[in-house]
N, C-alpha and C positions, 0 to 999 in steps of 0.2 A: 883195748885192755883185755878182750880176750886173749887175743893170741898171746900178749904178756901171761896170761895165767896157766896158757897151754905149755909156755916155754918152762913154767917154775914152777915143776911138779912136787919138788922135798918141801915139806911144811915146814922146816926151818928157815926157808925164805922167806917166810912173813909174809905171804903176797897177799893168801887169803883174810889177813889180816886188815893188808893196807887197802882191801877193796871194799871191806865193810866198813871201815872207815871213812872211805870219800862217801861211800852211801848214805850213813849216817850226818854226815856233813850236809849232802843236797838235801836230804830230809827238812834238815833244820834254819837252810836257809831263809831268809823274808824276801828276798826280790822275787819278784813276781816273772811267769816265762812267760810273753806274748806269744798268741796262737791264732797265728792268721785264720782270718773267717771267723772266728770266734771272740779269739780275742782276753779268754778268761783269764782274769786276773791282772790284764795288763793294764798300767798307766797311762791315765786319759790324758789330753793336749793340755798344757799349764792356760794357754789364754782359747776362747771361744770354745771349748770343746764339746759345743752341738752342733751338729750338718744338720742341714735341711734339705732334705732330699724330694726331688720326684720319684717315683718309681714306676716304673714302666708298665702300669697297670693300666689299660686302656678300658676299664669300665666305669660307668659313673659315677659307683656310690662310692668309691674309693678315690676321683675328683679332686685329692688334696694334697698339701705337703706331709711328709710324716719328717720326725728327729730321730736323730741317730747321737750314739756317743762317737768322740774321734778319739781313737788311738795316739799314743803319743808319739809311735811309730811313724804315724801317716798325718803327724800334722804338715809338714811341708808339702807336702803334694793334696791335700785335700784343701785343695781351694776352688773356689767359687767354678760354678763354669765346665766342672772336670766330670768324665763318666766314672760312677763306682758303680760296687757290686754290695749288696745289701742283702741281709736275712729277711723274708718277709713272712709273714702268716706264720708267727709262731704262738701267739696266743697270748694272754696274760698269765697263764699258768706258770709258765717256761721260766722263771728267774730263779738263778744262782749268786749269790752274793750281791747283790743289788743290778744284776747286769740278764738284759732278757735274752736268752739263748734261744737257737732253734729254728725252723723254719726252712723255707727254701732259696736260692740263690736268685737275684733278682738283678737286673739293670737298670739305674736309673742314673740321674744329674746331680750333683749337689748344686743348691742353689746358691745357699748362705751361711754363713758361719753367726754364731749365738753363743753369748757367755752362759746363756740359760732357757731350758724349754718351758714355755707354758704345759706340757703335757705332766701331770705328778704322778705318773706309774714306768717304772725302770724303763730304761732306756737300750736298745741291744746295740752295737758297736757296728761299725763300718767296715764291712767283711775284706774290702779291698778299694784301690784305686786304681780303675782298669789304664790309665793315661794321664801324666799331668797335664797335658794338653786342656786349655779351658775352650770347648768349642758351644756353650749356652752364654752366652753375653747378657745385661740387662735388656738391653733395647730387644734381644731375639726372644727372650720371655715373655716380656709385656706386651709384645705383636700377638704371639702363639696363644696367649693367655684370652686376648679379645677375639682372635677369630674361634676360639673352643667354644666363648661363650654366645659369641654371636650364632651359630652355626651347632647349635647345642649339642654341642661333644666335649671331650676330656680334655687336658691338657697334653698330658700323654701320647691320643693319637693324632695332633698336631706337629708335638716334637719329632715323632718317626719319621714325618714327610718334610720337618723343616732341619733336622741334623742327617746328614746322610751318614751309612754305617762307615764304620771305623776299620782304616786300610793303616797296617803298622809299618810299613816299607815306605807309603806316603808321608805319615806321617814324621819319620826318622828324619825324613829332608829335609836341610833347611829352606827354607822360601826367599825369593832373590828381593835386594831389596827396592824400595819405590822409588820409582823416577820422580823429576818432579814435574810439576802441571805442564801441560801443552802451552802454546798460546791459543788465543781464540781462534776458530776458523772463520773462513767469509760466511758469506752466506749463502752463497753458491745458487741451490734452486730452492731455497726457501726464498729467493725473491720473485718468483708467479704466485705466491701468498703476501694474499694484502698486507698481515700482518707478523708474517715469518719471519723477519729483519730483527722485529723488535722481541719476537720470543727469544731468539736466540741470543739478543744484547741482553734480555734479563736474566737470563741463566746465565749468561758469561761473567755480571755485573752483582751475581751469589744472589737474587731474585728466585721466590718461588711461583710462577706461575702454572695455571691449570688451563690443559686445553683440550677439548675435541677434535681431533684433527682428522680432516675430509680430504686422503690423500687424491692426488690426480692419479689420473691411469698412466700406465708406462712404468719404465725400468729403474725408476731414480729415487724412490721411497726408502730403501735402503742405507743410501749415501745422504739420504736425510736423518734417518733417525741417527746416524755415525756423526753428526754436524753436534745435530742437538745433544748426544752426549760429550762432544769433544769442548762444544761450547760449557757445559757444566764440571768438567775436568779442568778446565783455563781457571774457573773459580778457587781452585782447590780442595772442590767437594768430590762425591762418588758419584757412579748412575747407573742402574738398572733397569733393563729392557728385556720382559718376558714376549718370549713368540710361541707361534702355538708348535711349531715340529721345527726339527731338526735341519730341516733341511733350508726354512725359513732362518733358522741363525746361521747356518751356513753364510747366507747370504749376508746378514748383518755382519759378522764376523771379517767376512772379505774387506767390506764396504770399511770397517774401524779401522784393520792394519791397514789398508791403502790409504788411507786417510791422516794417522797417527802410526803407523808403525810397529812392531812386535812389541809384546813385554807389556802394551798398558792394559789390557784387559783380560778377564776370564771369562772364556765359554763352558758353560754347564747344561752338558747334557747328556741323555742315557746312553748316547751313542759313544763316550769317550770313552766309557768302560769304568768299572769303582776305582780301580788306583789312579789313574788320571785325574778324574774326576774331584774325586776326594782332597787331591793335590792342590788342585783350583783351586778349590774351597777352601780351603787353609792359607791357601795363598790371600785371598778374598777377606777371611777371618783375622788374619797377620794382619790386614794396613798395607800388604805389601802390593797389592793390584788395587784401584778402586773403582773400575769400571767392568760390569757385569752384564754377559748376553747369554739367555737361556732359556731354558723352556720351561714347563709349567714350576716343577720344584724350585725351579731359582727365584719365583716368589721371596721367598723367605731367606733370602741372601746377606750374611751378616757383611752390609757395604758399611764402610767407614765416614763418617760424616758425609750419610747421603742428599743429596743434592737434587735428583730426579728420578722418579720411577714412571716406566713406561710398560704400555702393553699394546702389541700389534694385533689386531684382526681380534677384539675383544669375542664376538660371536662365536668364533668356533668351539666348537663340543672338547677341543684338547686343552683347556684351559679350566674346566670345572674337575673337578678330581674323584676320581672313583672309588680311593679310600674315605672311609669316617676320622671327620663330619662331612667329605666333600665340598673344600672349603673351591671359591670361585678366584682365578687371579685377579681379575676388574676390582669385585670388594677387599681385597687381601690388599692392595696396592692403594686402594684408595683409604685406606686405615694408615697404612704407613705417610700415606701424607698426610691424614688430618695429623697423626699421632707427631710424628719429624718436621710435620712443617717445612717440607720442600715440596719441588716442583713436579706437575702430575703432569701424564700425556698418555691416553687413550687415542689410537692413531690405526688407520685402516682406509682401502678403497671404498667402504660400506660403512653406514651408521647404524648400531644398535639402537632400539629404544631405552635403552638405559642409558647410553652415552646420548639422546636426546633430552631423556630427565634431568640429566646434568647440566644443559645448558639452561632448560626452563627452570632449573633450581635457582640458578644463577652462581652454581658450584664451581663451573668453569664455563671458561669463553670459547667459543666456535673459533675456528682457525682455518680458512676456506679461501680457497681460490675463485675470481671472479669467472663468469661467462664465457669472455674471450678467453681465460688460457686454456679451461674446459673443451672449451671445441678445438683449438690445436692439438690435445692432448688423447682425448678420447675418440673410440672409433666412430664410423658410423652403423646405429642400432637398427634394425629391419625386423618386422613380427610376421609372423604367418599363423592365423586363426583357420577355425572350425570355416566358414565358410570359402577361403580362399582353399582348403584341403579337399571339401564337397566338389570345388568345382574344378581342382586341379587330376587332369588326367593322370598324369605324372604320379602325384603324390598316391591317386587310388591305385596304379599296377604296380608301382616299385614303394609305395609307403614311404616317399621323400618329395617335399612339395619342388617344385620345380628352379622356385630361387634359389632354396637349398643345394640344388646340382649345379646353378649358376655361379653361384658365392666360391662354390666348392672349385671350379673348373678355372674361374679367373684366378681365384687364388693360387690354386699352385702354380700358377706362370712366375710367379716371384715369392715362391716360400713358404712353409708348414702351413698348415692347416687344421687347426683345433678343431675336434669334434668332442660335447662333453654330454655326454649320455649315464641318467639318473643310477643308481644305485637299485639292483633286485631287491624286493622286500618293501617297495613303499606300498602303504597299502593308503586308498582313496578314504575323500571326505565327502561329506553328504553337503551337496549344494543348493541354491533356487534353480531349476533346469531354464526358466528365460532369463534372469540377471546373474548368475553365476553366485550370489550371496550366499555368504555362510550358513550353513542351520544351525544355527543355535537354540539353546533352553530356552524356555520362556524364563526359568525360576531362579539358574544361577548365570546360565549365560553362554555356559558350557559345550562342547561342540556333539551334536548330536550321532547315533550310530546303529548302524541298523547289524547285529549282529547275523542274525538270519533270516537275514532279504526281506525281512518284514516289517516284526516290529521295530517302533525307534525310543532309542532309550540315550541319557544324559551320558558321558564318558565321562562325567564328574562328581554329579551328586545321583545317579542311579534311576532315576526320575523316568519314567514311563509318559512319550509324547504323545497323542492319541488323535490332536487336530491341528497339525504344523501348516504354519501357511508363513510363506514370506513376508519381513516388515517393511521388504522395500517397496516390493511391486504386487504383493496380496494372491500369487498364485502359490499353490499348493502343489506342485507336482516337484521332485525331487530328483536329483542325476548324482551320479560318481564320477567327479572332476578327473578322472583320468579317460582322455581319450587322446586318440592322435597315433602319432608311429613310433614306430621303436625301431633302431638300427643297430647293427653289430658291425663290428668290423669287417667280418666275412663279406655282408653288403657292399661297403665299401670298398673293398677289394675289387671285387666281382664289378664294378661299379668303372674304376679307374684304375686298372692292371700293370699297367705302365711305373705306378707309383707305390713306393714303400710304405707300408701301414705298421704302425707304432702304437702300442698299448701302456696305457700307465694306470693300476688299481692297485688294488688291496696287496695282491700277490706279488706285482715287481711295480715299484714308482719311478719313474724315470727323473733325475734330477733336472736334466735338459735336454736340450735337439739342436741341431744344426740348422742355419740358414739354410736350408734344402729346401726344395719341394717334397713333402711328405704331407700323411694325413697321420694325425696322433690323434689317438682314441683314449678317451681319460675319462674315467669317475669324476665325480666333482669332489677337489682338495685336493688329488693326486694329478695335476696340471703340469706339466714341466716349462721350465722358462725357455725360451729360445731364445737363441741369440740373434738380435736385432729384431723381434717381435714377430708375432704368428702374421700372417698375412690376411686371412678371416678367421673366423671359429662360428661355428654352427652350435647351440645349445638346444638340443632335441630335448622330448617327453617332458615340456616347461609344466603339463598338468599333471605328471607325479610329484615335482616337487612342491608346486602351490597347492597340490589336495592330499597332502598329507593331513593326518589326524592329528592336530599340532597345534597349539596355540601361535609358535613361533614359525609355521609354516610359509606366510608369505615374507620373513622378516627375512627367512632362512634362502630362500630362495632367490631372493635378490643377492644376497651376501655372495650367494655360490657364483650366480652372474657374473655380478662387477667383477668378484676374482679371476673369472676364465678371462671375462673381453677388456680386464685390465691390462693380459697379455699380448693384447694384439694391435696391434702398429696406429695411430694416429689415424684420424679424418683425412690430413695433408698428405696423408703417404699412403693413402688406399687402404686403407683397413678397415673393415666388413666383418656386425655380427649378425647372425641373423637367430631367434630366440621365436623357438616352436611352438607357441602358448596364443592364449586368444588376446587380443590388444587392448581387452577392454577392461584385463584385471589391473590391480592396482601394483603389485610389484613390476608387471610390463611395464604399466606408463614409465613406474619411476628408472627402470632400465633406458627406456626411449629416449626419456630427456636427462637421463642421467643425474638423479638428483636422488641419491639416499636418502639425505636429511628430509627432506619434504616428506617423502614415504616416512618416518621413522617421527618427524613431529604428528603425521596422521595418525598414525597407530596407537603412538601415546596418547592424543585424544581421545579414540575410540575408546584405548583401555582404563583413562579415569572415570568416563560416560558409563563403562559396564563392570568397573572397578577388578580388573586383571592385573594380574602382577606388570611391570615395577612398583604402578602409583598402589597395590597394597603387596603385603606380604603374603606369603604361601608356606605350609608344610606339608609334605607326606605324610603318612604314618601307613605302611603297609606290615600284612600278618597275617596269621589263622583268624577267621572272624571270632572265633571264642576271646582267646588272646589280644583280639584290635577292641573290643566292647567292654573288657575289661580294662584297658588300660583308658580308656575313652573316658570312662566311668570315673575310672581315681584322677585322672588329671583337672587339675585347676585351671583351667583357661582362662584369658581374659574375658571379661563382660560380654566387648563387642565381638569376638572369633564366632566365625560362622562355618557349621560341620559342613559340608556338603561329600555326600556318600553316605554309608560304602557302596564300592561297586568293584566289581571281580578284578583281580589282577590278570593280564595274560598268561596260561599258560607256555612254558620255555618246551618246547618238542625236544623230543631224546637226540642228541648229536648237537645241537644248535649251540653257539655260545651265552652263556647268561651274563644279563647286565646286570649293574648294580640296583636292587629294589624288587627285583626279576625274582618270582617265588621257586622255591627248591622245586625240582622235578616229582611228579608223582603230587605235590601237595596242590591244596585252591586257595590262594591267600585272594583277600581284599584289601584296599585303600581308601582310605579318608585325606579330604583336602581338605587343611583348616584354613581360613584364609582372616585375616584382620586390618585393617586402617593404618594408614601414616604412622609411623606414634608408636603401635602398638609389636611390634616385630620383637624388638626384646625381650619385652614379657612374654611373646609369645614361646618363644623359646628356653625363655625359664623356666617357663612349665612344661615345656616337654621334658625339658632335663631332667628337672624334678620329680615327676612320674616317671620318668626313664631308669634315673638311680635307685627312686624307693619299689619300682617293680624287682632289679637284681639283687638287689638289698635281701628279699624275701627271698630270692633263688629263684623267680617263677621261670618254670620248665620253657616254653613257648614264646620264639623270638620274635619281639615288636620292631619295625626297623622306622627310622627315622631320617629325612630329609630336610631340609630347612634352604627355601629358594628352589626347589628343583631346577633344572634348564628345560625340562620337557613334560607338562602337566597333561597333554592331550586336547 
């Protein structure tokens, strides 16, 4: 219209006429102009026109759904399940015409649609629908919903770690559509399991069973867990199988398409990259895949009529999560069965003590190979202790006991040879110097620690030791369970010239090796598979990893074991480990006879006899001790919770990476372990929540952090 008025300069045009005219017209019309994000004035949805939103508010006193008006623009696309964009924090001041304005832009879910809000003060409108796409489902709510509360955090910073971000190029695609069920497979080498035949007829036969599974050592645990989910796809159900890294589903991933063939499953993992990834998941979310292999985040996998949830190598530290609440995959998986009522499988060459609670619950069944196939299967274990190092010439000039060069020398005549040497940074545990026994508290139980070489004090509840003396053997004299040799690769080298030396850590992991002779130098976790099995493996400095300051230290230590000399070739076929440690602790025996479960039913004993987590529950609470005594003080605990501490947190050194709980640089924070009875875990975490929310509520300046389960209490 300007340029019209530009054109029709002579006022006998009428132009200026007919412009105040339509002005006057818009003046006086009644329909209302919708104004996205805002929304004033516009007409609400004729049926349900309240969302129920989450919003992306990951603090606790905010914990809850809030209502929203719907536009009657966006009622088609504002359905359940979908991301919008919402006004939040605008106040009750803020209303225009019955409609609350203002605020800042927010991201959250709609959950559900309402003909009417309980809430009786205005309502502000639904700024936007970022996607009609519904990727919150009932069943992914109600999961996310129980691990916030278990694990006392928000809803909020559950859904960040169970909805992955939003990729619009993935999303635009369609998802191809679902095949239909496989038939059952054999049962291939679930028959060296007494009762592998039959688990896999009750998954195939839409059966939920629960089981423990005590994998054998060797190359074929893989092509198992791809049976067992292929066996629960033949049903017409889904199956989810969390591993702890990438490289581990690699491996599952091969083993399903060789098995079943492309198209029937999604792998989710960080390594796909977001568009990929995201792709998965919607495919996943679709109906249109219903078999799922992934790593920690694929917990939370919207699988379609799921059938079995699995996790491999429960113990490893990449399965607990280092965002809040740090929910664990073992409990996350083990919620989706009680809650779905399908079939469980906690599966590894090692058993946790929690996957032992399980059986003594009578939660699930043990699923275990007998003796004989044990010994075809596994290598043969050899120890080298504290006296045989005293008197090994060998071991005092070159620092490697002599079998060790033996082991090492026959091996490579036919094939790699694993060497798995501890990780820098373990620091020793105070023992009995003639029985090796823990020092423990007298008061909580707690593992004792001599900060500066002297005195000894609780690492739990703070406690000052002044007359320790052994409960085993009544002597009082004390050692740092770290002795013996340390080797580098350069040693080795230096050692056997002839041969290629191979490293796999932190900084480069080797996925595999070749049937060669080679010596491969590995961290523990960072192991590569060889093809047709290592020939021996040497596991040096076995008394850094059993005297770590750890509760789970000797649980840990065998885990790491069985995983390296899972690698390596059968008794039948010459395969040789030999493990650097003294033969009289308990993680050796149970490496010797190869028997995790035994070690892992002991420890449970031990730990309901001194009441250690699993058999009770545990919390952190770490902070500025002002900040930790206040919040101590307003929390409601249950009856029986027993404080133990505070006592200092470790300082993080300048350059170092911080963990999670790890106090800011420059500051001295402390921690409290609350710990409570059977029964009592719930409430225990109600009330952290609840003193967690009504401290933010106030705004107090000074942050209290919160853990619920730790993995590593000291």
């Amino acid at each position: 219209m300007s340029s019209d008025n530009e054109r029709s300069a002579d006022p006998g045009d009428g132009a200026p006429e007919q412009l105040a005219l339509i002005r006057e017209t818009v003046r006086k019309a009644k329909v209302p102009r919708a104004k996205p994000r805002t929304w004033r004035g516009a007409a609400l949805a004729k049926e349900l026109p309240v969302a129920r939103v989450v919003v992306n508010k990951g603090v606790l006193h905010l914990d809850q759904y809030f209502d929203y008006a719907v536009p009657e623009e966006l009622d088609a696309e504002a359905q359940p399940g979908v991301r919008v964009r919402v006004r939040f924090g605008a106040g009750k001041r803020n209303v225009r015409g019955g409609r609350r304005e203002g605020g800042g832009l927010i991201d959250g879910f709609l959950v559900e649609r309402l003909a009417e809000s309980d809430y009786t003060g205005a309502l502000a409108a639904l700024a936007s629908v970022v996607s009609p796409e519904p990727v919150l489902g009932p069943e992914l709510l109600a999961l996310s919903r129980a691990v916030a509360d278990r694990y006392a955090g928000s809803l909020a910073d559950v859904l960040q770690l169970a909805v992955p971000p939003r990729n619009g190029k993935a999303e635009s695609r369609p998802s191809p559509e679902p095949l239909p069920p496989p038939p059952a497979p054999a049962a291939g080498t679930w028959e060296r399991y007494g009762q592998g035949p039959a688990f896999l007829r009750a998954l195939a036969g839409g059966g939920a069973p629960r089981a423990v599974w005590t994998a054998l050592p060797g190359p074929h645990w893989p092509q198992e867990i791809a049976r067992a989910m292929a066996a629960t796809l033949a049903s017409g159900r889904g199956a989810l199988v969390v591993v702890p890294d990438g490289r581990t589903a690699g491996r599952v991933d091969a083993a399903l398409t060789e098995l079943l063939g492309a198209g029937r499953h999604a792998l989710l993992t960080a390594d796909s990259g977001p568009e990929k990834r995201y792709r998965e998941w919607l495919a996943v979310r679709r109906g249109s895949v219903r078999a799922v292999v992934g790593t920690r985040a694929a917990m939370f996998a919207p699988v379609a009529d799921l059938g079995l949830v699995a996790v491999w190598d429960d113990g490893d530290s990449s399965h607990s999560d280092d965002n809040a609440p740090f929910p664990h995959v073992r409990e996350v998986l083990e919620l989706r069965a009680a809650h779905g009522r399908c079939a469980f499988l906690l599966g590894g060459t090692n058993c946790t003590v929690e996957a032992a609670q399980l059986v003594e619950s009578g939660w699930a069944l043990p699923l275990r190979a007998d003796r004989e196939q044990l010994r075809i299967a596994a290598p043969l274990v050899r120890t080298v202790g504290d006296g045989e190092l005293a008197r090994d010439g060998a071991a005092r000039a070159a620092r490697l006991p002599s079998l060790a060069w033996q082991t090492v020398r026959d091996g490579l005549r036919s094939g790699p040879v694993l060497v798995q040497v501890p990780r820098r940074g373990y620091a020793p545990r105070l023992a009995c110097e003639r029985c090796r026994e823990p020092a423990r508290c007298r008061h909580c139980a707690g593992p004792l620690e001599a900060p500066d070489q002297r005195d000894l004090n609780c690492a739990w509840c703070g406690r000052a030791e002044t007359a320790w003396h052994c409960v085993a053997c009544g002597s009082s004299r004390l050692r740092a369970r770290i002795v013996g040799a340390r080797r580098t690769a350069e040693e080795l080298g230096r050692a056997f010239p002839a041969v290629p030396v191979r490293t796999s850590g932190r900084d480069h992991i080797l996925d595999s090796v070749p049937d060669a002779p080679a010596l491969v130098v590995s961290t523990p976790g960072a192991e590569p598979v060889a093809e047709g099995g290592y020939a021996a493996a040497l596991l040096l400095d076995g008394w850094a990893m059993v005297g770590r300051p750890d509760l789970r230290a000797g649980e840990e230590a065998l885990r790491r074991w069985t995983a390296a000399a899972s690698l390596v070739r059968g008794q039948p076929e010459g395969g040789t480990v030999v493990v650097v440690a003294e033969p009289t602790l308990r993680p050796v025996q149970a490496l010797v006879r190869w028997d995790p479960v035994g070690h892992a039913r002991r420890e449970l004993a031990e730990r309901a006899e001194l009441g250690f987590p699993p058999v009770s529950r545990m919390a952190a609470v770490t902070g500025a001790p002002e900040a930790l005594a206040a919040f101590l003080a307003a929390a409601e605990l249950p009856r029986e919770a027993e404080v133990l501490g505070p006592v200092p947190v470790p300082v993080t050194g300048p350059g170092r990476p911080r963990r999670p709980g790890d106090a800011p640089q420059g500051e001295s924070w402390e921690r409290v372990l609350l710990r409570v009875p059977p029964g009592s875990g719930a409430a225990l975490a109600a009330a952290l929540k609840a003193a967690q929310a009504a401290r933010m509520s106030r705004g107090s300046g000074e942050q209290v952090r919160i853990r619920v389960d730790p993995p590593d209490i000291g």
